[in-house]
N, C-alpha and C positions, 0 to 999 in steps of 0.2 A: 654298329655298336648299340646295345640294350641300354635306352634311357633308365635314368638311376633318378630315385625320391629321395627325399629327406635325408638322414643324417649321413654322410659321405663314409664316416669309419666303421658304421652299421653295415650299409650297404656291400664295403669290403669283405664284412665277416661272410657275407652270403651269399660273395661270390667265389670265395675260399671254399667254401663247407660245399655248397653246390656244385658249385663248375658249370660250362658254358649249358651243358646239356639241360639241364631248366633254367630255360629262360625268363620267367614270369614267378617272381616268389615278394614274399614282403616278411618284416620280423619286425615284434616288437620288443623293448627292452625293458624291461620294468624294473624301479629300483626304488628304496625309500627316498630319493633323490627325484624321482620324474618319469617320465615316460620317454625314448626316442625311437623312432619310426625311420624305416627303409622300406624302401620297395626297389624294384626294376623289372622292365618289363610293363608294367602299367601303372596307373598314379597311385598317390595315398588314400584316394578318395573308392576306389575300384573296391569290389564284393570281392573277398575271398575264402575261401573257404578251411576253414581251421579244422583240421584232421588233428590234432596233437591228442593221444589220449590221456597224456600228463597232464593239458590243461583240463580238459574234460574233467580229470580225476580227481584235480584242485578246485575246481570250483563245485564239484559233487560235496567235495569236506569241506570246503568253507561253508556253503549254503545249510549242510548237515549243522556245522559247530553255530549259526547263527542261529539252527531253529528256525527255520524259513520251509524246512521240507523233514521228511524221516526218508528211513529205509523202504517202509511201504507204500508211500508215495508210488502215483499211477502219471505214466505221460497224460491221460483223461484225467487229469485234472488240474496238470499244468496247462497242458495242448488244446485246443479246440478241435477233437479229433473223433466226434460224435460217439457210435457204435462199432467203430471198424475194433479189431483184435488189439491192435498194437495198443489202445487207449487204457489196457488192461495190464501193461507190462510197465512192472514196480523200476525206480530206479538203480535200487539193489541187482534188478538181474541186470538190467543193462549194465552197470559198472563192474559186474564181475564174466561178462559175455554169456550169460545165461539166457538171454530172453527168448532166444528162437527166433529174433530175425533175422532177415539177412543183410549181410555188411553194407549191400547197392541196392534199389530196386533192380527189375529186369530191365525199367526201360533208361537206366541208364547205360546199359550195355555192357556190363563190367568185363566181359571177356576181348570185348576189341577193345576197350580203355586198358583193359593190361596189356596186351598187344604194342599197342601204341607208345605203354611204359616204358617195356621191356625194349623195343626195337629205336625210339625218336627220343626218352626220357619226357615226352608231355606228360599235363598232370592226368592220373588216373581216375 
């Protein structure tokens, strides 16, 4: 059985939406009430990696409506990413998938990680 974190009826949600085939996920709940946290598969405390490009795209407009960043805003000058190309790409193109990079680098190997998608359900 997949050790389960935090909130028990959370935790059920994302074993429903998932099913056994990812074993390893976690979700947050956010509400003007609070925060509660699930995970299974590894603790509360574990790195994980947030793909959602919902969230990405909320915190793109929030940060925008605070006035903390514009459209033309450059990852060089959020990132400490000296002279390489990408330090040059606004986050207008990145939120509208313009920028020209690519979704993986190479050396994460994104071709056996969807492999491995497609055939086991691990994370890609």
């Amino acid at each position: 059985m997949t050790a389960v974190h935090g909130d028990a009826p959370l935790a059920t949600r994302i074993e429903q939406a998932l099913g056994p085939r990812h074993p390893v996920a976690a979700a947050a709940l956010i509400t003007p009430d609070g925060t509660t946290l699930a995970a299974r598969g590894a603790p509360l405390e574990a790195d994980y990696e947030i793909g959602s490009m919902a969230v990405t795209g909320l915190l793109y407009a929030d940060a925008l409506e605070r006035g903390e960043i514009n459209h033309d805003t450059t990852l060089g000058e959020l990132l400490p990413l000296g002279h390489v190309p990408a330090a040059k790409v606004t986050l207008a193109a990145l939120s509208t998938h313009r920028s020209g990079l690519p979704r993986l680098p190479r050396s994460a190997r994104p071709l056996r990680c969807a492999i491995a998608l497609w055939r086991y359900g691990t994370n890609p």
